[in-house]
Structure formats: C-alpha cells, structure tokens
C-alpha positions as CSV (number, residue, x, y, z in Angstrom):
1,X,0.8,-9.2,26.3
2,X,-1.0,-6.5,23.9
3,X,-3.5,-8.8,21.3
4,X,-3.8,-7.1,18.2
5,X,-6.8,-7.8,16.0
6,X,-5.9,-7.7,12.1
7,X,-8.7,-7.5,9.2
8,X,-7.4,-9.3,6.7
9,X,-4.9,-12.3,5.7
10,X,-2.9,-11.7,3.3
11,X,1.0,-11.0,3.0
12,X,0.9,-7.8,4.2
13,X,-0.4,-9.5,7.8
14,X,1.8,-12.1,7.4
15,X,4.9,-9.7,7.6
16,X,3.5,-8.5,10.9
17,X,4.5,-11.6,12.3
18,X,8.3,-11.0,12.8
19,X,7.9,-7.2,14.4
20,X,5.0,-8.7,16.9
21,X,7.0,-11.7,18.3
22,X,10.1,-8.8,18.5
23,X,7.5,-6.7,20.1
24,X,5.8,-9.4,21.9
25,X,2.4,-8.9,20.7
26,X,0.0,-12.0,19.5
27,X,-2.1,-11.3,16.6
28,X,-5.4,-12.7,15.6
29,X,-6.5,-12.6,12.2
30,X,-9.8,-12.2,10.2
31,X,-9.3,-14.1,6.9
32,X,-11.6,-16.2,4.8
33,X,-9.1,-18.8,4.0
34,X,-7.1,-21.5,6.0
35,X,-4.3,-21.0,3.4
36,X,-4.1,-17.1,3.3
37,X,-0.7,-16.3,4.2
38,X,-1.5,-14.5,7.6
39,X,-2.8,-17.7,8.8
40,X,0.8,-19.1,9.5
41,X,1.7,-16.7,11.8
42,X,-1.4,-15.9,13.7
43,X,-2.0,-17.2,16.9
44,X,-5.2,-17.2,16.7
45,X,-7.8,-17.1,13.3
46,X,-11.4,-15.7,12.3
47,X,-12.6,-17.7,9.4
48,X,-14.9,-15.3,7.5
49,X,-14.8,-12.5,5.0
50,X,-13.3,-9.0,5.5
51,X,-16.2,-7.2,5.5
52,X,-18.2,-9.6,7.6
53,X,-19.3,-7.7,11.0
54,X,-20.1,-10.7,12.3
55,X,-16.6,-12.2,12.6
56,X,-15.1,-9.0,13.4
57,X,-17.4,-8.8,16.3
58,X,-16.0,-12.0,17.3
59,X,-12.2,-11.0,16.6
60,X,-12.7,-8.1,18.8
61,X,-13.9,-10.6,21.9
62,X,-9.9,-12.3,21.0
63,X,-7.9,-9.0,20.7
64,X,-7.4,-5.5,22.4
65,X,-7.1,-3.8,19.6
66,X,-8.2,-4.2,15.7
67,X,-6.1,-2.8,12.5
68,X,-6.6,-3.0,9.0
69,X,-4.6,-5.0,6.3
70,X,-6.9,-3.8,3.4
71,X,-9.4,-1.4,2.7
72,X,-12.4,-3.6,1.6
73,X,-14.4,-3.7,5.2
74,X,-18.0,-2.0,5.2
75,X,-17.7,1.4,7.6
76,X,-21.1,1.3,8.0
77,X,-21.7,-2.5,9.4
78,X,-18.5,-1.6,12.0
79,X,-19.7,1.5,13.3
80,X,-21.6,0.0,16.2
81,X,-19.0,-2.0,17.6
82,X,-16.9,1.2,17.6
83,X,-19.8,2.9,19.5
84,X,-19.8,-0.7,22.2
85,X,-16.7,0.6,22.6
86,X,-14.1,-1.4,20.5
87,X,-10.8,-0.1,19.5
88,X,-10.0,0.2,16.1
89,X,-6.4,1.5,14.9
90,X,-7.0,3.9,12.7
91,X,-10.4,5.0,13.9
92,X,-13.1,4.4,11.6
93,X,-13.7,8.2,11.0
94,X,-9.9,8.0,9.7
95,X,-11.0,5.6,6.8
96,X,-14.0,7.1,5.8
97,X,-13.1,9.7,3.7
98,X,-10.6,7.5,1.9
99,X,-12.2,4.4,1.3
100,X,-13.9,5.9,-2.2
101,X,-11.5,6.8,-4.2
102,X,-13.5,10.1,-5.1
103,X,-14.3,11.1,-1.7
104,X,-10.5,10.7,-0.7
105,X,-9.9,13.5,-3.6
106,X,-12.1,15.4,-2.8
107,X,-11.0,15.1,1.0
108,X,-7.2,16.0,-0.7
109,X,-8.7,18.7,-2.5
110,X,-10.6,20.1,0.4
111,X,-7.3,20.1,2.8
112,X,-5.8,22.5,0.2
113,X,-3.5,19.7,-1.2
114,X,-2.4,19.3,-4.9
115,X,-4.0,16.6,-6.8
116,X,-5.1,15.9,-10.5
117,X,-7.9,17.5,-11.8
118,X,-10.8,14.9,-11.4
119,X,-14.4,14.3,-12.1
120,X,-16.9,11.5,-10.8
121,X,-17.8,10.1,-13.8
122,X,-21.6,10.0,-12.8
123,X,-21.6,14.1,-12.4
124,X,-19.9,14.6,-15.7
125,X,-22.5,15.0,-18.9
126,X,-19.5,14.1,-21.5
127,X,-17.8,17.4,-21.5
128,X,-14.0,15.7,-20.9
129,X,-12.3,19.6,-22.1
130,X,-10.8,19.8,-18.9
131,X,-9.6,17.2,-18.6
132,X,-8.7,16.0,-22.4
133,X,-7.3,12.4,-23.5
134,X,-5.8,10.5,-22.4
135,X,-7.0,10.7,-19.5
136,X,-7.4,8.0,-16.6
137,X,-10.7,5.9,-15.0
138,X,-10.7,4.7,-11.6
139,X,-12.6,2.4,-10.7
140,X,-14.0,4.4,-6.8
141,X,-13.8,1.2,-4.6
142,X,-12.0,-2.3,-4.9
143,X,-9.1,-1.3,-6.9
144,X,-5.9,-2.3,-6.3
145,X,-2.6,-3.7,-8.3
146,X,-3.7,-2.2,-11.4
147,X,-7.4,-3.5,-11.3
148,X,-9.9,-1.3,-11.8
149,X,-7.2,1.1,-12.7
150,X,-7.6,2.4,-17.2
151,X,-5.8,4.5,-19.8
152,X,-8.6,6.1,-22.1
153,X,-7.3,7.6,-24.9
154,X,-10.6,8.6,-26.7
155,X,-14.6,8.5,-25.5
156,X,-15.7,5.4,-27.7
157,X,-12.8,3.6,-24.9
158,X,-14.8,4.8,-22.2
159,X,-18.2,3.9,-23.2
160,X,-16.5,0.2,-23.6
161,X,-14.9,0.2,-20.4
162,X,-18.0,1.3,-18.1
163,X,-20.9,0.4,-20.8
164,X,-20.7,-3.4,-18.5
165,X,-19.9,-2.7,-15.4
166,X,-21.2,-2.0,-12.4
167,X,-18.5,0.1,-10.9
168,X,-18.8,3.5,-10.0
169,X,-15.9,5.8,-11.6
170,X,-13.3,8.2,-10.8
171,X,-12.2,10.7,-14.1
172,X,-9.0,12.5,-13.9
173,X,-6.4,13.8,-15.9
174,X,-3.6,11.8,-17.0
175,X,-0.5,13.0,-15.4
176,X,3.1,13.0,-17.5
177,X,4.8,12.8,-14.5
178,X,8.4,13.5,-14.1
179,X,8.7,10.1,-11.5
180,X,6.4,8.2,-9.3
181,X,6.9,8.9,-5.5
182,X,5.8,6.9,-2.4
183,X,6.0,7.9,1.1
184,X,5.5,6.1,4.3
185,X,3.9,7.9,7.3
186,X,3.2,6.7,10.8
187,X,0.9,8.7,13.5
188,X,1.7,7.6,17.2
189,X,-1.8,8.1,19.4
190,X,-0.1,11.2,21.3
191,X,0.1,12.8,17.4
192,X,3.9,11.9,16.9
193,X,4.5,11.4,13.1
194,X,7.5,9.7,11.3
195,X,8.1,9.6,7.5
196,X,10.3,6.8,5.5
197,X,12.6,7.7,3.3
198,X,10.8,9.0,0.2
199,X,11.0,5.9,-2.5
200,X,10.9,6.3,-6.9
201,X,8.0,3.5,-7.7
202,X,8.4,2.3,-11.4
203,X,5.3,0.7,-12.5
204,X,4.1,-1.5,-15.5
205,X,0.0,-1.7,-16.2
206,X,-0.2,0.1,-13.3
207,X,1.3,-2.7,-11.2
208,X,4.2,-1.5,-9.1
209,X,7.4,-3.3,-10.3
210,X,10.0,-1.5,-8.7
211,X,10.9,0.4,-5.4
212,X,14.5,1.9,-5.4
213,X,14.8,3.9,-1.7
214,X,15.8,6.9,-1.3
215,X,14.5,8.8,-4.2
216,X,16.3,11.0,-6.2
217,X,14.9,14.3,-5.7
218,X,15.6,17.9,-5.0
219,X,14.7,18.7,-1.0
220,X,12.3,21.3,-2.0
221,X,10.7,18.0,-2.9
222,X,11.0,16.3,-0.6
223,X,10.1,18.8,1.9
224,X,7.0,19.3,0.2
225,X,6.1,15.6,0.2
226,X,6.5,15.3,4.1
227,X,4.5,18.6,4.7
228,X,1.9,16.6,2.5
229,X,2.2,13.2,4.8
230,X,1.9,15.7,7.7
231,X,-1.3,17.0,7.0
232,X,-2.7,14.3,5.7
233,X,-2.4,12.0,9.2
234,X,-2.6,15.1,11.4
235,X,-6.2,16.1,9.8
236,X,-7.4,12.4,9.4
237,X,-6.1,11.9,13.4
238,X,-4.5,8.5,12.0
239,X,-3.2,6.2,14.0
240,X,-0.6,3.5,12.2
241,X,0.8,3.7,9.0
242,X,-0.3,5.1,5.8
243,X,1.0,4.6,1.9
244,X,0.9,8.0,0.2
245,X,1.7,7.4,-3.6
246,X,2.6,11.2,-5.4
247,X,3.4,12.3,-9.1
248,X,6.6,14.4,-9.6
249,X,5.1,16.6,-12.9
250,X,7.8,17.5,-15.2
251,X,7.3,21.0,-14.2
252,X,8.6,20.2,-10.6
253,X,4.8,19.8,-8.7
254,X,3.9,17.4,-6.9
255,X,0.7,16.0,-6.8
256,X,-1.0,13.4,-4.3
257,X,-2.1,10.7,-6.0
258,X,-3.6,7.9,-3.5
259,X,-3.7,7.0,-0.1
260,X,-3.9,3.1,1.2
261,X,-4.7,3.7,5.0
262,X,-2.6,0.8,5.8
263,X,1.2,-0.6,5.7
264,X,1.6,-0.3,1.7
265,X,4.0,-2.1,-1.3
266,X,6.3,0.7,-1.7
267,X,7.2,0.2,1.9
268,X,8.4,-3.4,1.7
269,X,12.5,-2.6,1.6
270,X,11.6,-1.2,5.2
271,X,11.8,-4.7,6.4
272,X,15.4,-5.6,5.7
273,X,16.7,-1.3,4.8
274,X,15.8,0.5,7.5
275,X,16.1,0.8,11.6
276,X,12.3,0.2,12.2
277,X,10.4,-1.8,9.3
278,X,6.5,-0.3,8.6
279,X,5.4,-3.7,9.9
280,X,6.6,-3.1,13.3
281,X,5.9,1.2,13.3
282,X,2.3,-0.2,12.6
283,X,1.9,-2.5,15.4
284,X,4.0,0.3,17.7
285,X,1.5,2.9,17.1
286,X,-1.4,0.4,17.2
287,X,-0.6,-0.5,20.7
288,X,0.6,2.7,21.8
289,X,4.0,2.0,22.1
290,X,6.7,5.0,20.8
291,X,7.6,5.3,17.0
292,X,10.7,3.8,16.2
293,X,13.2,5.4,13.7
294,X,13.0,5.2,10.3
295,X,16.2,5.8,9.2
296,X,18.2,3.5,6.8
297,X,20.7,1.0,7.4
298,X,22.5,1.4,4.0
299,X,23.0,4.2,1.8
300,X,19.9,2.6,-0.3
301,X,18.3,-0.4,-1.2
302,X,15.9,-1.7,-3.9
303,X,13.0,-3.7,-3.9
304,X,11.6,-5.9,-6.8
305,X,8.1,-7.5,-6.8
306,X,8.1,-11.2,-7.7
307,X,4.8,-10.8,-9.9
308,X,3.0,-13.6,-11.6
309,X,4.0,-14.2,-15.0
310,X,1.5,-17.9,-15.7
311,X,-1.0,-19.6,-13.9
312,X,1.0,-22.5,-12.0
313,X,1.1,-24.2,-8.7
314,X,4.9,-23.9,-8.8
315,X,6.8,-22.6,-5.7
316,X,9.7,-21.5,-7.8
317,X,12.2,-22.9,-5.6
318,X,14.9,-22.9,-8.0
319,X,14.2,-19.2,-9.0
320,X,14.3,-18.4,-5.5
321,X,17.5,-20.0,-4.5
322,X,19.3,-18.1,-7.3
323,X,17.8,-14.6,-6.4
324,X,19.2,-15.4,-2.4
325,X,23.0,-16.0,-4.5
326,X,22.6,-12.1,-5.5
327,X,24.9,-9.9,-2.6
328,X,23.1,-8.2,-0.1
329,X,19.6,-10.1,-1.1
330,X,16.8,-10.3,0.8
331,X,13.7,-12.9,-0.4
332,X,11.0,-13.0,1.1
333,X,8.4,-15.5,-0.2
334,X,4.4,-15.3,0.6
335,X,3.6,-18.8,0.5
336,X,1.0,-18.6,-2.0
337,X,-0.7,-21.8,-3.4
338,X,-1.0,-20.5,-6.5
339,X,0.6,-18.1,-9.5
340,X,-1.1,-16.4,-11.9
341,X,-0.4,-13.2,-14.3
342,X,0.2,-10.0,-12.2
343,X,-0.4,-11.5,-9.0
344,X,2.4,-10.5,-6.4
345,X,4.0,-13.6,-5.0
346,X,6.7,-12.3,-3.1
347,X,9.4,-9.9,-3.9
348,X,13.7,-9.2,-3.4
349,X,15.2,-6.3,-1.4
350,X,18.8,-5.7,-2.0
351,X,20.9,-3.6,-0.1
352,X,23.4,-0.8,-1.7
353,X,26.6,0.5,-0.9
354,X,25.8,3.7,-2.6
355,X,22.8,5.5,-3.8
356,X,23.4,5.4,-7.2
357,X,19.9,5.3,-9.2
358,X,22.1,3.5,-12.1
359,X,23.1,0.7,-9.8
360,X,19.8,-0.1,-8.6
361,X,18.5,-0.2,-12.3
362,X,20.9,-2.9,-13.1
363,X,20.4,-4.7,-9.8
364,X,16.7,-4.6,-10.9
365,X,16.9,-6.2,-13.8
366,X,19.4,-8.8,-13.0
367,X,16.7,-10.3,-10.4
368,X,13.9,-9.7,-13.2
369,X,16.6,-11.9,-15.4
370,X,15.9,-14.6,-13.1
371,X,12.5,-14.5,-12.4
372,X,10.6,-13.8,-15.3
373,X,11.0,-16.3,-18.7
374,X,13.4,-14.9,-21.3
C-alpha cells in the first residue's frame, strides 16, 4: 500500500480521503492544527506548519511520496531532502517558477503564452501609461481567495494600498474580460496529460462564487485553452494536477491568468460530475498509477461555494439539510470550527440534465437563497 505524504490540511486534503481509500492509498498529513479538516481522514499526522522543513523531513520518513495541498512551503529549506533523495510530486523545480506570482508571468510570458501586460511594482518608477487605470495589484506570494488580490482605479489608491505593507507587488492591466475560464490539467510521470472540461468561474471580490461546467465557448476556444494546459505541464514536467484560471477578452483572446500547482476550487464539481474526480487524478499520477478519464457523467453540473457571510461557530445544519432537498444536489461540508466573512466553508454541486447556462444561473441562486441571509 502506496503512502502518500500531503503538505497541508485543509479541505482540499481532506477530499483526498475518498479517492485514496478507492485507490487504496494511506495519506499522512503535514498540518499545524488537530482540527484542520485533513486531520479526519489522515492516517497518520505531522503537527507543524507548512513551510516547516523540519516536519516535512519527518513526513517523508511516514510516506513514499509527498504532494502539495497549497503553495506556501519554502523551496529553498526542501531542496535538500529532494537532493537525500525524497520524492516530491510535482518536483520542486515544477513549483519554482510559480510560486511568485511575477516569476510565474514572466515564466508564461517566456513560454510564448498570452497573459496581461504586467509590471513588478518594485521595477516600475510610476510611469502606469501602459498599463492605465484601473488596473490590478497582486500581492507576489500568499494570495489566495481574493486576499492580496486589489482594484486601483487611480495612483493616490496605490500609494494607500502598498504605503503599509510589506508585500512585494505584481502590476497588471485590468482585463474586461468576456468570461472567467478554469481548466483542470493532470500530467502522469510517463508525460500523459488529461484536461477537465473547461469551467465559466463567476467571481465576487475576487472570491470565486460560482463554477458552472462545461463552459460555454466556441472550440477555437477551447482548443486554445488545452494547447495552453499542454504546454504549460509539458514545459514545467508536472506531475499531478494543476488549476489554470484564463480570461476570455471581449475580443475573443484568451489570456492565462494564474496557475495554483495543485488540485484547485474550480475543480470541485469533479467530485460528484465527472468519471475521475481531480482528487483521485492527483493521487493516480502521484503514485504512478494511469490517468483516469475526465469525462462527465451529466450533460453539466454546477458548483456553488458556501462562503462565510458572519463570524459564528454555527454548523449550519439546518441550511445544509435544505440545500441536500434541491434534485440532483451534492453537499459537501469541511467541518470547519468556525465562520467568518469570505471564508469557504463548504460548497453544492448539482447535476444537470442539460447544459443550459440559464438553468445553472437559476439553480445558482436558488442554493445562494438558502444560504446567505435575505
């Protein structure tokens, strides 16, 4: 039995749980809390921080092979365990040009793919012509959910926003994109690579709110977005799955956006829409089994974050009996102790007959109807 290593406790580890006892793989996990969510269905726990060598020196003693559920781990502090010879999946020379968020553009840019225009904010002497307002800052490391993440409409709001901190910042140009776009990609360790259905992510404060699978879009598109996964995991020599989030400009380009080197949000309805969920493709090409397909079950499916809307210690029980009453619904809870605004707690897949972008709207909002206060 295959013992895979996970950095990191949180939801997206805890919904490995399902596709490793399927697969009949135990994972150990590096957390810093006994009540991260991971915890539950680990067989095993580190209790330390992410980015604490230490421990993952330790977790590597417990496990064959170590993955990533975030981002936040420190490259440099790992590298000699990868040169004593343990296996990490994806290697750390596939995070390291990704990690910052202006080295992973200017990785992007180098590869000959289409992103935003883009500055690091420490090169740039206040010249923002290029670029114009609005335009967007990014903070380079540690954002996620929105965090870090700002709308600057004029240069007195960016003095404000980095006159206190101690981030470093990403400038780019503020996209008015024609949709959001999200695309899943696995890479096998013989170089196989599978994409997902290609998803429309709706956000709000730069929080994703909605996922509606597939996307509505021309297959020029869409042929364009898997040539991008493609390249992406092929030059990176990934192995596991990625989150590629794309802009659809009104003009029909598309541009890459991010990339979370990890099983990502916008590939939740995986879990209950399609043949092999991104939880299990992960742990298949961690342990070097084959890729499983990725095709759909249903003609489409949508998937609706349960964010935090107060700070509470409520389990929203009764909430979350009523959103399992809605057809074809799928509810899968993270067992957090505690709520508070923006925070993802969970979120509702539900499965179409059709692929009607209409239908999913109004499916959409009836579970937001429950969920958030009128």
């Amino acid at each position: 039995m295959k013992r895979v290593g996970v950095i990191g406790g949180g939801q997206l580890a805890a919904m490995m749980g399902g596709a490793a006892h399927k697969l009949g793989v135990e994972l150990v996990v590096q957390t810093p809390g006994v009540n991260d969510p991971a915890v539950a269905i680990a067989q095993d726990t580190v209790l330390a921080a992410v980015d604490d060598a230490i421990a993952t020196a330790t977790l590597a003693t417990k496990s064959d092979f170590i993955t990533f559920e975030n981002e936040f781990v420190n490259l440099d502090a790992l590298s000699p365990l990868a040169q004593q010879g343990v296996c990490f999946r994806p290697r750390l020379e596939a995070l390291a040009p990704l990690l910052d968020k202006y080295h992973q553009r200017c990785y992007l840019r180098d590869l000959g793919l289409p992103v935003p225009k883009f500055f690091a904010l420490e090169e740039n002497k206040g010249d923002f012509s290029e670029l114009g307002f609005p335009l967007v800052l990014k903070a380079r490391r540690h954002g996620y959910d929105g965090q870090g993440t700002f709308i600057v409409n004029h240069v007195d709001a960016l003095a404000e926003y980095t006159k206190s901190s101690k981030n470093c910042f990403l400038l780019e140009e503020f996209i008015p994109f024609e949709q959001e776009l999200a695309v899943i990609a696995a890479r096998s360790v013989t170089g196989d690579v599978v994409t997902y259905p290609i998803v429309e992510t709706q956000q709000e404060q730069q929080v994703c709110r909605r996922v509606i699978a597939p996307a509505k879009i021309a297959p020029e598109v869409a042929a364009k977005i898997e040539y991008i996964a493609q390249t992406i995991l092929n030059s990176l020599e990934a192995v596991g799955v990625f989150g590629i989030e794309l802009f659809l400009t009104t003009d029909g380009k598309v541009l890459v956006n991010e990339i979370a080197p990890r099983t990502h949000n916008s590939g939740h309805f995986s879990l209950d829409a399609c043949e092999t969920s991104q939880f299990e493709q992960h742990l298949r090409a961690v342990c070097g089994l084959p890729l499983g397909s990725t095709a759909l079950i249903c003609s489409g499916a949508v998937m609706v974050n349960l964010l935090g809307y107060e700070t509470s210690q409520s389990d929203y029980i009764n909430k979350r009996a009523s959103l399992e009453k809605i057809p074809q619904a799928h509810v899968h809870w993270y067992g957090k102790t505690e709520s508070r605004p923006g925070r993802k707690l969970g979120h509702v897949t539900v499965l179409l007959n059709s692929s009607d972008k209409n239908t999913a709207s109004q499916i959409a909002q009836t579970i937001e109807s429950v969920w958030y206060p009128s």
